[in-house]
C-alpha positions as CSV (number, residue, x, y, z in Angstrom):
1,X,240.6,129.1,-10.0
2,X,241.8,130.9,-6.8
3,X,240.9,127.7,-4.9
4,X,243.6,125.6,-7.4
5,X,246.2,128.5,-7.5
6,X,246.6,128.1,-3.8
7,X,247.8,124.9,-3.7
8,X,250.4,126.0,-5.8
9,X,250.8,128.6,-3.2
10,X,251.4,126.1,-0.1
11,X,253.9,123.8,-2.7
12,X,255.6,127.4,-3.5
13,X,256.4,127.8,0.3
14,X,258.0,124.6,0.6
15,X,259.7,124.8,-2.1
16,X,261.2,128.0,-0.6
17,X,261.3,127.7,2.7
18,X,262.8,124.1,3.1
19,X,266.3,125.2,1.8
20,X,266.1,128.3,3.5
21,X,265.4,126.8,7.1
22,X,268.1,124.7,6.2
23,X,270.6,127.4,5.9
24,X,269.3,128.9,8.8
25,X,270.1,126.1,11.3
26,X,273.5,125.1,9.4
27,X,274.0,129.1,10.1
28,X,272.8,128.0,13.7
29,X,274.9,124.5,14.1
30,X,278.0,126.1,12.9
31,X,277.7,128.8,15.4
32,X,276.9,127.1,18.3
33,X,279.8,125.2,17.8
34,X,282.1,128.2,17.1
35,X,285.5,128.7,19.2
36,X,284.3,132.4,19.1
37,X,282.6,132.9,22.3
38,X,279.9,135.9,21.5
39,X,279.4,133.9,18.3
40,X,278.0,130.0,20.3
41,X,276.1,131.8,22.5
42,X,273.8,133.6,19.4
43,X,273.8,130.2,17.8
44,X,273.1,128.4,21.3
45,X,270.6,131.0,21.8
46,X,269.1,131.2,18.6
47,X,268.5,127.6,19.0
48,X,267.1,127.5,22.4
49,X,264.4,131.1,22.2
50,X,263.0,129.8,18.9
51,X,262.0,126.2,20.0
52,X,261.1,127.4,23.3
53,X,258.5,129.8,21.8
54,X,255.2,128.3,20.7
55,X,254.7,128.3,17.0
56,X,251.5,129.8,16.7
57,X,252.5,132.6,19.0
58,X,255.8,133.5,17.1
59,X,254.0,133.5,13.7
60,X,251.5,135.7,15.4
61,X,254.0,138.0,17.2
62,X,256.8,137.8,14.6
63,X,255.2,138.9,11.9
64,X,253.8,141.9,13.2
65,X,256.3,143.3,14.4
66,X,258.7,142.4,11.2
67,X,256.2,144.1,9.6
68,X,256.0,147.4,11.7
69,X,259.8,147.5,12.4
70,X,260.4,147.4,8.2
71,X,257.6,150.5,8.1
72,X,258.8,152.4,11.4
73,X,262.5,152.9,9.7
74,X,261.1,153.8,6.6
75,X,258.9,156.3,8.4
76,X,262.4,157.5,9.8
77,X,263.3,158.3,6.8
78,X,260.6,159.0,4.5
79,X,258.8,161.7,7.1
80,X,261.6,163.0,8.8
81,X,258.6,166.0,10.0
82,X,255.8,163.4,11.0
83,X,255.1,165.4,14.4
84,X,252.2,162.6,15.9
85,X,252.7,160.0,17.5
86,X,253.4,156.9,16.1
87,X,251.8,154.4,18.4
88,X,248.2,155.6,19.4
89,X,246.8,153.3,21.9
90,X,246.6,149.9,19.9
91,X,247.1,152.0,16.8
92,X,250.6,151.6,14.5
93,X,250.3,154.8,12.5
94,X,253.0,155.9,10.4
95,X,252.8,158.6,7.2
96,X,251.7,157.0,4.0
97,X,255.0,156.8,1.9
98,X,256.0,154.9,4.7
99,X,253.4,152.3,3.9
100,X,255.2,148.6,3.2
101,X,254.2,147.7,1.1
102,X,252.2,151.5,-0.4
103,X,248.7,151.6,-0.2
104,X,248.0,152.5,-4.1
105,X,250.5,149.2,-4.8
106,X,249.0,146.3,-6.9
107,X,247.0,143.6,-5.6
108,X,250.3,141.3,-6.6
109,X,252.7,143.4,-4.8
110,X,250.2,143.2,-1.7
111,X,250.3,139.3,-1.8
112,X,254.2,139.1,-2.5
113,X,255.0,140.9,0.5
114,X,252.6,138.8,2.7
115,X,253.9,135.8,1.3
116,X,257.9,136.4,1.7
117,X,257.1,137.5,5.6
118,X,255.9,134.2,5.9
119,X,258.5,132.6,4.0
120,X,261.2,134.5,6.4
121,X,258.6,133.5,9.4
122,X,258.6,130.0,8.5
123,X,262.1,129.8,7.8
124,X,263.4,131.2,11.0
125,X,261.4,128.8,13.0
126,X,261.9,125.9,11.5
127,X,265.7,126.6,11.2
128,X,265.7,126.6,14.9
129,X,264.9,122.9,14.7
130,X,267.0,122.3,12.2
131,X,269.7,123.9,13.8
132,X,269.1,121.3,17.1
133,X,269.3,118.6,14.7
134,X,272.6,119.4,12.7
135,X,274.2,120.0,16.4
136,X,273.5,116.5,17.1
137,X,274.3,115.4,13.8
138,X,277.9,117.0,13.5
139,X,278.7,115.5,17.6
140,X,277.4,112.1,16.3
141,X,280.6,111.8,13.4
142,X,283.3,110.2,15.1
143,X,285.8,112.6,16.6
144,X,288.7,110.5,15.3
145,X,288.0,111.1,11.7
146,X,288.5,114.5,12.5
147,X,291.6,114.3,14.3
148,X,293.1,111.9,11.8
149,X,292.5,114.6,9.2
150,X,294.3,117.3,11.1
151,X,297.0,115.0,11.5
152,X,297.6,114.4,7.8
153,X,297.6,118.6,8.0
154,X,294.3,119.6,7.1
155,X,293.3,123.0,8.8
156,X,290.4,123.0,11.2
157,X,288.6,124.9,8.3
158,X,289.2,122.2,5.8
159,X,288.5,119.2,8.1
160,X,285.0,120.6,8.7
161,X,284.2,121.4,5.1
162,X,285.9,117.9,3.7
163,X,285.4,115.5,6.6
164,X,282.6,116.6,8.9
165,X,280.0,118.6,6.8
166,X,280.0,115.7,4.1
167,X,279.5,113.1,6.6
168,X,276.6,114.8,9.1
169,X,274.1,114.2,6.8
170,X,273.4,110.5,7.2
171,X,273.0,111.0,10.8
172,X,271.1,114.7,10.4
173,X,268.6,112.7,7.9
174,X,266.0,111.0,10.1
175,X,265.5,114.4,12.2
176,X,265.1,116.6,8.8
177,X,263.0,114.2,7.4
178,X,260.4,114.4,10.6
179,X,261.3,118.1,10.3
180,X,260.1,118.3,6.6
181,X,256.8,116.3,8.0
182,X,255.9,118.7,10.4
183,X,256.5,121.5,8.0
184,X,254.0,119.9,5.5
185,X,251.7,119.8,8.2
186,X,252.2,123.6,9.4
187,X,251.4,124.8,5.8
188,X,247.9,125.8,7.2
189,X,249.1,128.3,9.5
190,X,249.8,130.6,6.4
191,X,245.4,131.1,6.8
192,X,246.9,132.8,10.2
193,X,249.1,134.9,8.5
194,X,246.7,136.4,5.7
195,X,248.2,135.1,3.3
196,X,245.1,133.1,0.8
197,X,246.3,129.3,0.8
198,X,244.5,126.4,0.8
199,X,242.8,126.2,3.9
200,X,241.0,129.9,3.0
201,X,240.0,129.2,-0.1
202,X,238.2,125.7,1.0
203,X,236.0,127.8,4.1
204,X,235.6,130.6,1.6
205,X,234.0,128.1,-1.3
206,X,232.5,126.0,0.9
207,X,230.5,128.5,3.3
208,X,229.4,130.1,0.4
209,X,227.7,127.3,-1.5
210,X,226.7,125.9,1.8
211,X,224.3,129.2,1.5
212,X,223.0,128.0,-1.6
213,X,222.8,123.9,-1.9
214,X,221.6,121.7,1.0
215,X,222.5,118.9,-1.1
216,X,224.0,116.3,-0.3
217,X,225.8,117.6,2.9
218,X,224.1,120.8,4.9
219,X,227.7,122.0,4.8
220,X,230.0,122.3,2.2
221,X,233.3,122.9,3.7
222,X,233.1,119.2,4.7
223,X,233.9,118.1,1.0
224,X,236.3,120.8,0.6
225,X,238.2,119.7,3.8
226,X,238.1,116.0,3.0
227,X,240.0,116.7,-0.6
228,X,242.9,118.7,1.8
229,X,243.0,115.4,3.6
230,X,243.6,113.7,0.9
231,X,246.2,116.7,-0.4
232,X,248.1,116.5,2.9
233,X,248.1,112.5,2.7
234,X,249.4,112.4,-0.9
235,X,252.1,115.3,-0.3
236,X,253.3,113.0,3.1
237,X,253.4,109.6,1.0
238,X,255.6,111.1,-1.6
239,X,257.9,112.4,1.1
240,X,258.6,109.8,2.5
241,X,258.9,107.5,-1.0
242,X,261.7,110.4,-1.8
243,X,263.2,110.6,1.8
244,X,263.5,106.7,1.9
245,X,265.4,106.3,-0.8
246,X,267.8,109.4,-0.1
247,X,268.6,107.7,3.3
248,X,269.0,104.4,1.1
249,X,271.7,106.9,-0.9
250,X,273.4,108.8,1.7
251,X,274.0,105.5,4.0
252,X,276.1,103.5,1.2
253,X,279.5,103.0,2.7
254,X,278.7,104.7,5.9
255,X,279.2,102.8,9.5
256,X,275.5,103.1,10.8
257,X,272.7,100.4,10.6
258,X,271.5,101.5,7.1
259,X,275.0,101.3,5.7
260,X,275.8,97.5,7.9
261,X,272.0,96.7,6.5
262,X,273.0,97.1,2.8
263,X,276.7,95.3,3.0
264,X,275.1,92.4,4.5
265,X,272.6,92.4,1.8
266,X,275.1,92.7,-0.8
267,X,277.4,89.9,0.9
């Protein structure tokens, strides 16, 4: 039952973490493009360390130290007296009220936090992309539609929120939708990060009856694998069924070759 509750688990993370790496690199975007110089370069910057960083070594990295940062200021506080060391050789050791989460917590409670650093993981990597592709989607709207609006006395504020945000997305669609695809297939990297998805489960189940039936395959995890293949390919088909017929959506009435493609068929 585990085995089927984790695929709930990996639709739960998308579920979650595609709108929040989406505010992350609007957050992003709309900095980089700030007036406010302090303000473009953290956007700019955000933008450029995240990509540059290899996935697997920021969910490796990140994580750990999210996770002894949160339990180093609570050890600040908590144990004020603590007089050992906190780092002993490769050892993090902090009192045990500082524990995140505590050590006598529910299995539940265990699993929750494991799961929302990897949301927050997921979220801040993937917004970094997201962030590159909103850029490039909010230079791509003509700069004249935004001048004409200021001249009919819209505020640089309301020209942005009215004219430019509204309009990004046709153009912003084709890189979130590849986004979205890569984020399907990065799901698996939650094994990396202890959480119990999917991919755990299926070498769990299947080295253990590999132990006990040599029939019909010598190893089991191959069956298990093979329905994850077909998992993944279902999950990409439907994302792309959904994602067509957004784009189909978004481009009526807009000047790019979707939006010329559907006048034509409708002349």
């Amino acid at each position: 039952m585990a085995f089927y509750a984790s695929f709930g688990t990996v639709i739960l993370l998308l579920a979650i973490t595609a709108p929040v790496s989406l505010l992350f690199g609007f957050g992003g975007a709309t900095a980089a493009r700030s007036h406010f110089l302090p303000l473009r370069w953290l956007g700019q910057g955000y933008t450029a360390v995240v990509r540059g960083v290899p996935d697997i070594v920021f969910f490796m990295f990140f994580v750990i130290a999210l996770d002894q940062g949160i339990e180093y200021l609570r050890h600040q506080i908590k144990c004020p007296d603590w007089d050992q060391p906190i780092r002993q050789g490769n050892d993090f050791i902090v009192c045990t009220a500082a524990k995140m989460p505590l050590s006598n917590s529910s299995q539940w409670v265990h699993e929750s936090y494991g799961f929302s650093l990897a949301v927050l993981t997921f979220a801040i990597v993937f917004g970094a992309f997201a962030a590159n592709v909103l850029t490039g989607a909010m230079q791509a709207v003509p700069r004249s539609q935004i001048e004409t609006a200021e001249a009919y006395g819209m505020s640089r504020r309301q020209a942005f929120w009215r004219i430019l945000v509204p309009q990004m997305w046709v153009y912003a669609l084709p890189g979130l939708s590849n986004l979205w695809m890569i984020l399907i297939k990065a799901t698996p990297l939650l094994f990396l990060l202890g959480v119990e998805d999917i991919v755990y489960w299926a070498r769990e189940l299947g080295g253990s009856k590999t132990n006990v039936y040599a029939y019909p395959h010598p190893d089991w995890r191959l069956y298990y694998f093979i329905g994850l293949l077909f998992f993944y390919l279902g999950m990409t088909r439907l994302s792309e069924i959904v994602l067509g017929r957004l784009t189909r959506r978004l481009s009526h009435g807009q000047a790019t070759v979707a939006g010329e493609a559907q006048r034509r068929v409708a002349g």
